[in-house]
C-alpha positions in Angstrom: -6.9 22.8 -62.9 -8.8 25.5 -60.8 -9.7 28.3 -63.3 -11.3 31.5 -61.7 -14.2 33.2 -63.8 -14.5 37.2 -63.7 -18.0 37.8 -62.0 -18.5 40.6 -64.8 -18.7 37.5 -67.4 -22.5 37.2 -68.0 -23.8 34.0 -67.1 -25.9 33.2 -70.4 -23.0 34.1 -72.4 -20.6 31.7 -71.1 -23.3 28.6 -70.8 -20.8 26.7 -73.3 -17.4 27.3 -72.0 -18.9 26.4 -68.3 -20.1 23.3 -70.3 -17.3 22.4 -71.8 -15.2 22.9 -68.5 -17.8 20.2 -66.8 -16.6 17.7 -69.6 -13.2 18.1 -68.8 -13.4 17.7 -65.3 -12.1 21.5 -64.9 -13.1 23.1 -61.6 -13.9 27.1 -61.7 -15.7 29.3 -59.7 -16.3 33.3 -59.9 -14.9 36.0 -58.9 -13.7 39.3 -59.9 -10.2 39.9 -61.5 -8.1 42.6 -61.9 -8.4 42.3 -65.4 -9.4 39.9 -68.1 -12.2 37.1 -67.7 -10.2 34.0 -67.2 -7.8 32.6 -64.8 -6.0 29.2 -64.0 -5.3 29.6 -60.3 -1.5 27.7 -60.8 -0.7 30.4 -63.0 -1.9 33.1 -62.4 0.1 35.7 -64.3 -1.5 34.5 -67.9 -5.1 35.6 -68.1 -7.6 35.7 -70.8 -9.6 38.4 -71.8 -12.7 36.7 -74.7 -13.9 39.0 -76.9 -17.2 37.6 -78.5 -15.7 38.7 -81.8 -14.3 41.7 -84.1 -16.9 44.1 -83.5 -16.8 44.0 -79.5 -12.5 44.2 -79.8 -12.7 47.1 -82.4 -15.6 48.7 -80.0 -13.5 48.5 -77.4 -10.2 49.7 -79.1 -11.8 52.5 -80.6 -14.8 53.9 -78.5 -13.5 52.4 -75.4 -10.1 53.0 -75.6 -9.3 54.6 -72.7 -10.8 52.0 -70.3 -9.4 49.5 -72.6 -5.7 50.9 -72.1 -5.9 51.1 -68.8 -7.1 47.5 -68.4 -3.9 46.7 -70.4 -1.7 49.1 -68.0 -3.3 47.4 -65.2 -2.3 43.8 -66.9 1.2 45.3 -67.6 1.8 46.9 -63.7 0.8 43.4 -62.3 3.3 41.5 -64.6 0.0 39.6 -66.4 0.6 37.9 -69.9 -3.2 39.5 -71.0 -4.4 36.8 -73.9 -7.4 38.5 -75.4 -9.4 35.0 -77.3 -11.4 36.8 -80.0 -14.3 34.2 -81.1 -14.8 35.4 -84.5 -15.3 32.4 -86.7 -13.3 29.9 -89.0 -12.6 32.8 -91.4 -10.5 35.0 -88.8 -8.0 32.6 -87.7 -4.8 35.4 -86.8 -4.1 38.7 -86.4 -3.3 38.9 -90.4 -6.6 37.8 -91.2 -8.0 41.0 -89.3 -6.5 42.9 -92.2 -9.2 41.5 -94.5 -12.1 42.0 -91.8 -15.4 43.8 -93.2 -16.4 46.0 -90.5 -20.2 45.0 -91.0 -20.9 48.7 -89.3 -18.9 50.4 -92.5 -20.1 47.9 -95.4 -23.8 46.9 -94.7 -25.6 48.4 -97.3 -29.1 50.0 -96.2 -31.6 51.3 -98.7 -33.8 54.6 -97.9 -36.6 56.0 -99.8 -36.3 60.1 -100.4 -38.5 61.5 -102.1 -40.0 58.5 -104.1 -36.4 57.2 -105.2 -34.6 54.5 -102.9 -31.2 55.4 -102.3 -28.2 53.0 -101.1 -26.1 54.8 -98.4 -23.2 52.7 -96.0 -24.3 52.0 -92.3 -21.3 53.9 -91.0 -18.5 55.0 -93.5 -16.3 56.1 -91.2 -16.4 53.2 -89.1 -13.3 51.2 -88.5 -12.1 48.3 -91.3 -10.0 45.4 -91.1 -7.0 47.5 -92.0 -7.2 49.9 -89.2 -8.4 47.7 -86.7 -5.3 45.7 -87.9 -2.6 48.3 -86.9 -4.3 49.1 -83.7 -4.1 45.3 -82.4 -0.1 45.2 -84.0 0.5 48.2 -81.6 -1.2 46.9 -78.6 0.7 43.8 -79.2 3.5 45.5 -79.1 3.7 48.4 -76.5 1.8 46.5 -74.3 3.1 42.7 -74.4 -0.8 41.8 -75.4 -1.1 38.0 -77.1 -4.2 37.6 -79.7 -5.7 34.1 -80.2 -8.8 33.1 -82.1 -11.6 30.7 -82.0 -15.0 29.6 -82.9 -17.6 30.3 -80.6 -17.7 26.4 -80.4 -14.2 26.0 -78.9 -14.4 28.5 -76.9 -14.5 26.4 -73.9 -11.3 24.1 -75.0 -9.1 26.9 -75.8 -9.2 28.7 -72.9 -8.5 25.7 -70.8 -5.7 25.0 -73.6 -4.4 28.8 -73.5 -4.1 28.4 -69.5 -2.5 25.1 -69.8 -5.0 22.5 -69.0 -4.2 20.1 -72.2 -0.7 18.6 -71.8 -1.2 17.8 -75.0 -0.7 20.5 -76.9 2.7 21.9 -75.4 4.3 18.3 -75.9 7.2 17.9 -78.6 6.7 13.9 -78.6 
């Protein structure tokens, strides 16, 4: 398996996957894409977009949304299956656990002193939860053919190359 590597992807970020693709004997190299991060050059219609978790996917959806639809339009024009791997953690594992998501930017609580009496105020109330979030990804998934996946920042590395197709493995009915 060849994978290609969007040149945008920033080098420190992806020390693990490029680790992990060593182990497996996977050859990559970089270069930029049209859209998304990751390629496998024998199929290159199904490419992966990582999102280093929730709060860089709802940044994206929400403040970014215009770039972010046009990436999708761009995906949907070339006749790319997008997969956008979200590495969250073990306690977002599909899109319906996104419902449940705690925005940390709406429900950290900070404390301020005003006038001699500390006061508990919300980071950000109106910022995105897991509910909203929620419905945006169901509609994107939707109108725009867009497949979610999720991982551990761990597995990063073997999911993408099992996304793309590098683990025979995994598609098998033995």
């Amino acid at each position: 398996m060849d994978i290609q590597i969007d040149s945008r992807e920033k080098a420190r970020a992806i020390q693990k996957i490029i680790k992990e693709f060593d182990k497996q004997g996977i050859n990559y190299f970089t270069s930029k894409l049209l859209v998304g991060d990751y390629m496998n050059l024998d199929s290159p219609r199904l490419i992966i977009d990582r999102k280093q978790n929730l709060g860089e996917l709802c940044q994206n959806v929400c403040q970014q949304h215009e770039r972010f639809k046009n990436e999708l339009i761009r995906a949907i024009q070339a006749n790319i299956q997008l997969v956008i791997l979200i590495e969250h953690g073990i306690d977002i594992a599909s899109l319906e656990d996104v419902y449940f998501w705690k925005n940390p930017r709406k429900h950290d609580v900070i404390w301020k002193t005003i006038d001699g009496k500390r006061i508990k105020t919300v980071r950000n109330a109106k910022a995105t939860d897991g509910k909203q979030l929620y419905k945006s990804l169901c509609t994107i998934r939707d109108r725009y053919n867009v497949r979610f996946e999720f991982c551990t920042k761990k597995d990063t590395g073997k999911e993408i190359i099992r996304i793309l197709g590098g683990n025979d493995n995994d598609s098998r009915d033995d």
